[in-house]
C-alpha positions, 0 to 999 in steps of 0.5 A: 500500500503506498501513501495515497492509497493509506491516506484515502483508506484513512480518510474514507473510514472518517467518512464512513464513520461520519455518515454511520453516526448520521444513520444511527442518528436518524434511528433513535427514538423520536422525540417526545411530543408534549401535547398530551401534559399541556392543554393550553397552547402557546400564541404562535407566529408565523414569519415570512420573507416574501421577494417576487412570489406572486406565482406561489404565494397564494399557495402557501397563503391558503395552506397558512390559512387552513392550519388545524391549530387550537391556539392563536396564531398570526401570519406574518409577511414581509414583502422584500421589494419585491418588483411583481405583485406580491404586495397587492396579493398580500393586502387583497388576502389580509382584507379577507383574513385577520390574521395576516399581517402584510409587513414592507420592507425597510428600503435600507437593509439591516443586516448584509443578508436581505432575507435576515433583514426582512425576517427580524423586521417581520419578528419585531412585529410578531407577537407570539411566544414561538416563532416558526418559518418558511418560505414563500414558495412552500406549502405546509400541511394543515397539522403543521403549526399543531405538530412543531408546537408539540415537540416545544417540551420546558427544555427545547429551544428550537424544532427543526424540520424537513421540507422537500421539492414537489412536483420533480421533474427532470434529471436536474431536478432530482439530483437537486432532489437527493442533495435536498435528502442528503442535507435533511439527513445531515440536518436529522442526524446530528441534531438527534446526536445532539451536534446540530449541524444544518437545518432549513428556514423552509421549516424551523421554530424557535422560542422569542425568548431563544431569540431575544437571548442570543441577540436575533441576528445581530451577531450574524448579520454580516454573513450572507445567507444562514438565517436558520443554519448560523442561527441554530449555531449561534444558539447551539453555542450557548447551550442553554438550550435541547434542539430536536427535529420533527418528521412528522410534519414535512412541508413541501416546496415547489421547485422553480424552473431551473435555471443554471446559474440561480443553482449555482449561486444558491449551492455556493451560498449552503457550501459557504456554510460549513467553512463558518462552523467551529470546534469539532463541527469545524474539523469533521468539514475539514476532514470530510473535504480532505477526503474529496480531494484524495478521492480526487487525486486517487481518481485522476491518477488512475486516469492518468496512468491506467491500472486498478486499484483496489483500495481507491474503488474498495473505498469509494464502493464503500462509501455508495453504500454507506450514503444509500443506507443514510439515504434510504433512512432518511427518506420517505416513499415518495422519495426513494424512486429517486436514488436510482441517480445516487450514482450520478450523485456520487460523480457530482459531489466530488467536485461539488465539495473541492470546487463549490465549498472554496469559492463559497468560503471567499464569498464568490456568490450573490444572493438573489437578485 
């Protein structure tokens, strides 16, 4: 064995052992819901950033409209300058439904991200004691509000949650799909293992107490993007807090038509995100690149100089089988006719990592426009 072949070997087993820990993360027993010990619930406010959704917004207006909730809640959103018809679609749904309140976005941004602007003007407004989030191009189910606030025990500070692409169609379309499955997974496991490491804004609820303690997002205002991910991070950091992930209510999204360079600038942004993480996080990012890069290597020197190697093509073998039991865990039916194109998955997400997670970490990306 030379030295490429025991650094990949090396680095492969970090790897598999990482995404073994998500498995065993996504198996544990679900979190208890506290329905059943408290009849009363609390006010609940949902907040929504809102930029050029005339198309979907409806949508997702009429399934915020129709939650099954036995307490108060409002709906709050903020139109981010948005340059179509949001604003009116917004004034014309409040006049038929008091519980949406229309917010317009400040001309000046607060923070360097415009999203995180938009939701802490849209959070100051607010008045429930829990806060949920999503997007303007999503449809929560109607248990949706009931199931994230049963999941709030006395010690729980943030329920996050998993949201997925529908309709898909197209070969694009569900690769972006597997990516979405791959992240929910990396989202589920480690909160679960109690080492949050991702979430998503498209489903996500916290207290106003967790966000009035760790200053909303003023200490991460600079960063672009990172709403929900630098936010649960943030507070993770304070650990004053348990975090737990709720699969019972899934909402979904629909997908726009692709366009190369939105996916672009959208996967620059979440690879932008693990160069931010700290401590052990931080090095679990690192090592995991480590091994893209010797995978890499090992892959063009073979191409290079043409002979088998056997532990290049045992570890990378080994680790399709390892992403496609996390996979398969993690997704639902209506989601594992998609893994036929893991394969593919697997070809992309070398230079996907090498590439991507660089030129995000220089911050070579825009937000939208």
């Amino acid at each position: 064995m030379d030295l490429l072949s025991f650094a990949l070997l090396l680095s492969g087993c970090l790897y598999c052992c990482s995404v073994m820990w998500l498995w065993c993360g996504l198996g544990r027993a679900k979190p208890d819901r506290v329905e059943e010990r408290s009849l009363e619930r609390p006010s609940v406010s949902v907040v929504v950033a809102a930029r050029d959704e005339q198309e979907l917004l409806p949508d997702c207006l009429q399934a915020l409209s129709e939650q099954d909730y036995q307490g108060d809640y409002e709906v709050v959103v903020v139109n981010d300058r948005s340059r179509d018809n949001t604003w009116q679609i917004l004034v014309e749904k409040a006049a038929l439904w008091p519980q949406l309140k229309p917010v317009q976005a400040a001309g000046e941004l607060r923070y360097r991200c415009p999203k995180k602007s938009a939701l802490a003007q849209g959070i100051e407004v607010s008045s429930g004691t829990i806060l949920l989030f999503t997007d303007a191009d999503c449809r929560p189910p109607s248990d949706w509000l009931e199931s994230m606030v049963a999941h709030f025990a006395p010690e729980v500070g943030l329920v996050a949650g998993y949201a997925r692409p529908d309709p898909v169609n197209g070969w694009a379309a569900q690769l972006l799909a597997v990516d979405n499955i791959a992240v929910g997974a990396l989202g589920a496991g480690s909160i679960a293992m109690g080492r949050p490491l991702s979430c998503t804004g498209r489903n996500l609820a916290y207290r106003r107490q967790v966000y009035d303690q760790v200053g909303g997002f003023a200490e991460i205002g600079h960063l672009i993007g990172g709403d929900d991910v630098y936010f649960m991070r943030l507070v993770a950091a304070g650990g004053a807090w348990r975090m737990v992930f709720n699969r019972e209510a899934e909402i979904l999204s629909s997908p726009p038509q692709i366009k190369v360079g939105e996916v672009v600038q959208q996967k620059l942004r979440h690879a932008a995100k693990g160069g931010h993480y700290k401590g052990g996080a931080f090095l679990l990012a690192a090592g995991i690149y480590v091994f893209h890069f010797i995978l890499a290597w090992a892959l063009l020197r073979t191409v290079w100089t043409p002979e088998w190697n056997v532990w290049l093509w045992g570890v990378w073998s080994v680790r399709w089988f390892v992403d496609l039991m996390l996979l398969a865990r993690m997704s639902g039916a209506a989601e594992r006719k998609l893994l036929w194109s893991l394969p593919a998955m697997e070809v992309v997400y070398i230079p996907y990592v090498l590439i991507f997670t660089v030129v995000g970490r220089l911050g070579w990306f825009r937000w939208k426009p």
